[in-house]
Residue frames as qw, qx, qy, qz and C-alpha x, y, z in Angstrom:
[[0.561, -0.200, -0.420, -0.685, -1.03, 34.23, -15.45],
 [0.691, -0.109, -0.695, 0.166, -0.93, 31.57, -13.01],
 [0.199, -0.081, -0.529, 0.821, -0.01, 33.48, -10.07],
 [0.244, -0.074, 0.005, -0.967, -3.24, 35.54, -10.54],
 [0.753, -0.145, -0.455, -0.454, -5.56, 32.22, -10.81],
 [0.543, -0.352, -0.696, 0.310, -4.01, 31.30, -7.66],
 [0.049, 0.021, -0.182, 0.982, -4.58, 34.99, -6.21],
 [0.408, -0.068, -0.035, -0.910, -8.29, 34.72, -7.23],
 [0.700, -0.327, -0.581, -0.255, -9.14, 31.23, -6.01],
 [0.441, -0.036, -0.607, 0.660, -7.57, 32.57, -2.62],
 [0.318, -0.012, 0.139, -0.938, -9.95, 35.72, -2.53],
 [0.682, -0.212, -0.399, -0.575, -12.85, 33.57, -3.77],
 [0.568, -0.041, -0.729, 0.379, -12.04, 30.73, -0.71],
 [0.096, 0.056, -0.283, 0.952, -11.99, 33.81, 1.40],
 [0.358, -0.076, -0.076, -0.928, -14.94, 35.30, 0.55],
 [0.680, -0.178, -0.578, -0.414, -16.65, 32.05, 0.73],
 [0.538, -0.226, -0.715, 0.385, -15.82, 31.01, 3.99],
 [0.100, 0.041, 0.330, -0.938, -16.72, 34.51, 5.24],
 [0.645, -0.044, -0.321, -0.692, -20.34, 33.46, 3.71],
 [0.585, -0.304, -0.752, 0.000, -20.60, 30.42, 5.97],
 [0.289, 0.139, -0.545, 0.774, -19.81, 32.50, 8.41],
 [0.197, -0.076, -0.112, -0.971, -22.28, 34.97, 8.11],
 [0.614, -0.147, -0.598, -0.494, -24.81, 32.23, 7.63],
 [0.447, -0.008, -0.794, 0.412, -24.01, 30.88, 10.91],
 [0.007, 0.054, 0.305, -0.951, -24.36, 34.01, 12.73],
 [0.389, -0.029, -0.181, -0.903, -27.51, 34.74, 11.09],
 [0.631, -0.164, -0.682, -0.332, -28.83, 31.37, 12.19],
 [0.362, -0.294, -0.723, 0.510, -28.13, 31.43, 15.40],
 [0.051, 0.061, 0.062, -0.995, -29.63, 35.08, 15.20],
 [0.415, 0.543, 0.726, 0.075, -33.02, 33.52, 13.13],
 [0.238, 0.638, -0.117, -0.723, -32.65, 36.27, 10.78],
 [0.693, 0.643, -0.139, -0.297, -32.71, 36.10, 7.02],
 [0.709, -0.352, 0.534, 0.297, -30.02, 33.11, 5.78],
 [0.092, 0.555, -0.628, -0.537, -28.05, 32.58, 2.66],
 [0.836, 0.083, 0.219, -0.497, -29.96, 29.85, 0.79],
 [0.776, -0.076, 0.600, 0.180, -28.50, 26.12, 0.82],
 [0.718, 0.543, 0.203, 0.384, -27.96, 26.07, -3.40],
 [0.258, 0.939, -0.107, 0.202, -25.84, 29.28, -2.87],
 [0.516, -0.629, 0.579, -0.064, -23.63, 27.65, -0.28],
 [0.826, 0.135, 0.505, 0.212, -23.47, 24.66, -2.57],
 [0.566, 0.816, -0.003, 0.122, -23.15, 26.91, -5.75],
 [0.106, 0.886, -0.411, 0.187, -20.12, 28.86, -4.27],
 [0.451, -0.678, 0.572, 0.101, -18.54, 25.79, -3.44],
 [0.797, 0.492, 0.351, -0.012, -18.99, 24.18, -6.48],
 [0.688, 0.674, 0.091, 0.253, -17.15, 26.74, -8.07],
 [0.561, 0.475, -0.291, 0.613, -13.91, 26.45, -7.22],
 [0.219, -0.657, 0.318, -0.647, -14.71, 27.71, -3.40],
 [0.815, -0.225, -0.533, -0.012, -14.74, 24.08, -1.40],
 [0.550, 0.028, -0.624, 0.555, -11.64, 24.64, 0.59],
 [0.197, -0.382, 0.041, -0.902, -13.60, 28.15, 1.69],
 [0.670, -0.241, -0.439, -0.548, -16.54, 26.00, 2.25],
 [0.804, -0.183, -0.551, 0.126, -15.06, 23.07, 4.11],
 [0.202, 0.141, -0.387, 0.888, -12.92, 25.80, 6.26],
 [0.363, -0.359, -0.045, -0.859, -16.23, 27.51, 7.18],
 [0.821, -0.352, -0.393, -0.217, -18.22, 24.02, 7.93],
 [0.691, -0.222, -0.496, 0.477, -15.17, 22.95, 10.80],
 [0.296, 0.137, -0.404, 0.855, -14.36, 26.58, 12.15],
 [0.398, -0.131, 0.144, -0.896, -18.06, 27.93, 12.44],
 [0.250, 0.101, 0.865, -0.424, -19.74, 24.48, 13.05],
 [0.466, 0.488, -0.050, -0.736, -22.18, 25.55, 10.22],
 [0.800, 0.307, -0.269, -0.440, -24.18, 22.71, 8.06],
 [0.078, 0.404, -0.909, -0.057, -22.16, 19.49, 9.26],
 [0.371, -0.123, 0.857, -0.335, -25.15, 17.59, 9.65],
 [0.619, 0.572, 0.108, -0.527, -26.90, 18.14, 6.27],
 [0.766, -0.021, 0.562, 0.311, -25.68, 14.84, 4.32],
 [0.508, 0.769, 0.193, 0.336, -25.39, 17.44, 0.77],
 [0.132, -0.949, 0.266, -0.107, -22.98, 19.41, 2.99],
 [0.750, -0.484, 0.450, 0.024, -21.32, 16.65, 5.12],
 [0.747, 0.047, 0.627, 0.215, -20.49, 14.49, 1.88],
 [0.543, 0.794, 0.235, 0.136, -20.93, 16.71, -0.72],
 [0.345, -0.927, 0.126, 0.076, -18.22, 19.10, 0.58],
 [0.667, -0.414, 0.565, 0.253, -15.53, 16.87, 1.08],
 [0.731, 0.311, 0.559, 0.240, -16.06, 15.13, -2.25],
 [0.466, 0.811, 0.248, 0.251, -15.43, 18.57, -4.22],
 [0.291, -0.793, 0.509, 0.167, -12.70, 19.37, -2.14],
 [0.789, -0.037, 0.591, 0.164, -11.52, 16.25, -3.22],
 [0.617, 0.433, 0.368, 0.544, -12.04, 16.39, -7.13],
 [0.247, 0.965, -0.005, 0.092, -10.92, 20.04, -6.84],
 [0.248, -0.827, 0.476, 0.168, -7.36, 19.54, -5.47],
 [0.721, 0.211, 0.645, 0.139, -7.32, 16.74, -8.11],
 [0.628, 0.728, 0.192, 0.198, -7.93, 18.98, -10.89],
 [0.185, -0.928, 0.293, 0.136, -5.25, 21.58, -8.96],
 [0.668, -0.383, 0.613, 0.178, -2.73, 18.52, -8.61],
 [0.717, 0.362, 0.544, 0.240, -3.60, 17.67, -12.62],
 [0.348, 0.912, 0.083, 0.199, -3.39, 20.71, -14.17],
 [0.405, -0.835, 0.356, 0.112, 0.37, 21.29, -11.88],
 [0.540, -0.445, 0.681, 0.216, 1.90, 18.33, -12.23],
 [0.824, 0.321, 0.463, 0.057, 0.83, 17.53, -16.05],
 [0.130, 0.799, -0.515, -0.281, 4.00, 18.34, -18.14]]
């Protein structure tokens, strides 16, 4: 069971970081963007590391203090809950 919940926070990561991407692109493009609460949503849930990966490789929201700080801080309590939910035998 495990192995799959680490299989599908790898695909979700994935998929999220391909969604900063995108967002990038499309900004630098001025087209139509992905809208700030959906970039926040999808790292909220369980997609930070995606998130934070996206913000350093594609340069994408590092100066929006709800990104910059907000990011980090749910990376944070998410490899917390990873680290709790491993190591709590």
């Amino acid at each position: 069971m495990i192995k799959y919940l680490i299989i599908a926070l790898f695909l979700w990561n994935g998929i999220v970081f391909i969604m900063y991407g995108i967002d990038k692109k499309r900004a630098v493009k001025n087209r139509w963007r992905i809208p700030e609460r959906i970039l926040l949503w999808s790292a909220f849930l369980l997609g930070s590391a995606g998130a934070f990966a996206g913000m350093e490789v594609f340069h994408h929201k590092t100066k929006h203090n709800a990104f910059r700080f907000g990011i980090p801080a749910m990376l944070a309590l998410h490899l917390a809950l990873v680290a709790y939910l491993t190591f709590r035998h």
